[in-house]
Wavefront OBJ file of the C-alpha trace (Angstrom):
o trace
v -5.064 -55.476 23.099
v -7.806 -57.284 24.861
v -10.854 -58.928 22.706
v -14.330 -59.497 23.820
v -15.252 -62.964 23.016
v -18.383 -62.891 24.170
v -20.588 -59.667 26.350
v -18.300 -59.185 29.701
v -15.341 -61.330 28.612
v -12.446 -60.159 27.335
v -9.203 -61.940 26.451
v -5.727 -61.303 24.872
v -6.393 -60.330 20.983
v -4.790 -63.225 18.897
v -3.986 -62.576 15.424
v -7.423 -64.144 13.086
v -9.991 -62.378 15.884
v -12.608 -60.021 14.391
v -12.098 -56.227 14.900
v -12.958 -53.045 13.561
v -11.391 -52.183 10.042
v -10.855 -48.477 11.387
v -7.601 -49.934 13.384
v -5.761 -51.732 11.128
v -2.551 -51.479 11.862
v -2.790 -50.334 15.493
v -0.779 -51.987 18.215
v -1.763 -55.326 19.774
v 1.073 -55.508 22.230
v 3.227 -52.992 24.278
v 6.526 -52.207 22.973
v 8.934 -54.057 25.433
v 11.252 -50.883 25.764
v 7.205 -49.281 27.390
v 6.975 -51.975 30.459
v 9.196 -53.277 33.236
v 11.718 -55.363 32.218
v 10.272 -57.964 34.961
v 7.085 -58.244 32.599
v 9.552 -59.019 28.957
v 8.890 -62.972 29.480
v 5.311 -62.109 29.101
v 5.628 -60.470 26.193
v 7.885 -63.412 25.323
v 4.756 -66.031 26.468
v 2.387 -63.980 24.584
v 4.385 -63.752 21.051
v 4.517 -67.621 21.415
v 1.026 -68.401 22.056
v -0.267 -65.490 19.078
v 2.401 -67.179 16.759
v 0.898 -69.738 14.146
v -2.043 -69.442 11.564
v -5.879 -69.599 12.721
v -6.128 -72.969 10.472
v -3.606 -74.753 12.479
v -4.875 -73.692 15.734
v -8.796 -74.800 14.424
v -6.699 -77.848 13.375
v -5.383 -78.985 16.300
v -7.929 -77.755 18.748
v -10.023 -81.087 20.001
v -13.351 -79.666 20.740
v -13.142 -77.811 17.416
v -12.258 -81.214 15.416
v -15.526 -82.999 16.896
v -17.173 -80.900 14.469
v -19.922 -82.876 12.268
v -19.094 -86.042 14.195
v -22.451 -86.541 15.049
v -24.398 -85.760 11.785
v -25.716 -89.222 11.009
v -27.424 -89.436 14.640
v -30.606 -88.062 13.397
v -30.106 -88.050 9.179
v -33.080 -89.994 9.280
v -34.916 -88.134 11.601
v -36.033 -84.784 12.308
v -34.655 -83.155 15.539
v -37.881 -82.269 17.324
v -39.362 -86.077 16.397
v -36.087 -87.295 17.904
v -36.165 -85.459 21.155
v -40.519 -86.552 21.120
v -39.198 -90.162 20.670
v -37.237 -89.934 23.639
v -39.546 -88.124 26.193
v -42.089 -90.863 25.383
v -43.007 -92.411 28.837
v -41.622 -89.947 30.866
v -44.207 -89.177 33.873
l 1 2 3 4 5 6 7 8 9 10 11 12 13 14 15 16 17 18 19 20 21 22 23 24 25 26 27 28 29 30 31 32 33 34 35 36 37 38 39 40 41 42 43 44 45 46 47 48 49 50 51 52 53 54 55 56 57 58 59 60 61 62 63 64 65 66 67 68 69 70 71 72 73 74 75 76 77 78 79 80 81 82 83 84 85 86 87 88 89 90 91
């Protein structure tokens, strides 16, 4: 149920996250009928934010659609000349 994005942080699995092919098919989410009924309109929250494909959440996510924006910045030059060229002077 919880996915570790990175080392020490987990978050809610969403459906499109990476895990191991030994539980396919094993449960993401408690079965309503196994938690307080005060905690259903989580379960309701969290159905709504898994729902939808991976592609339309890439899509409309606006960090993700910067992506590539800023390939022609150095197309003519090489990274490490680039950041040399810039540091010139600096004392």
């Amino acid at each position: 149920m919880l996915y570790e994005s990175i080392p020490g942080r987990r978050r809610l699995f969403r459906n499109g996250d990476n895990y191991d092919p030994g539980r396919e098919g094993a449960k993401t989410i408690p079965a309503s009928e196994d938690i307080p009924p005060k905690y259903a309109v989580l379960l309701d929250w969290y159905r709504d934010w898994n729902q939808g494909s991976v592609e339309d959440r890439i899509k409309n996510d606006p960090l993700l659609a910067l992506r590539g924006s800023g390939k022609g910045l150095w197309a003519d030059e090489h990274a490490d000349d680039y950041v040399r060229r810039l540091r010139e002077g600096w004392e």
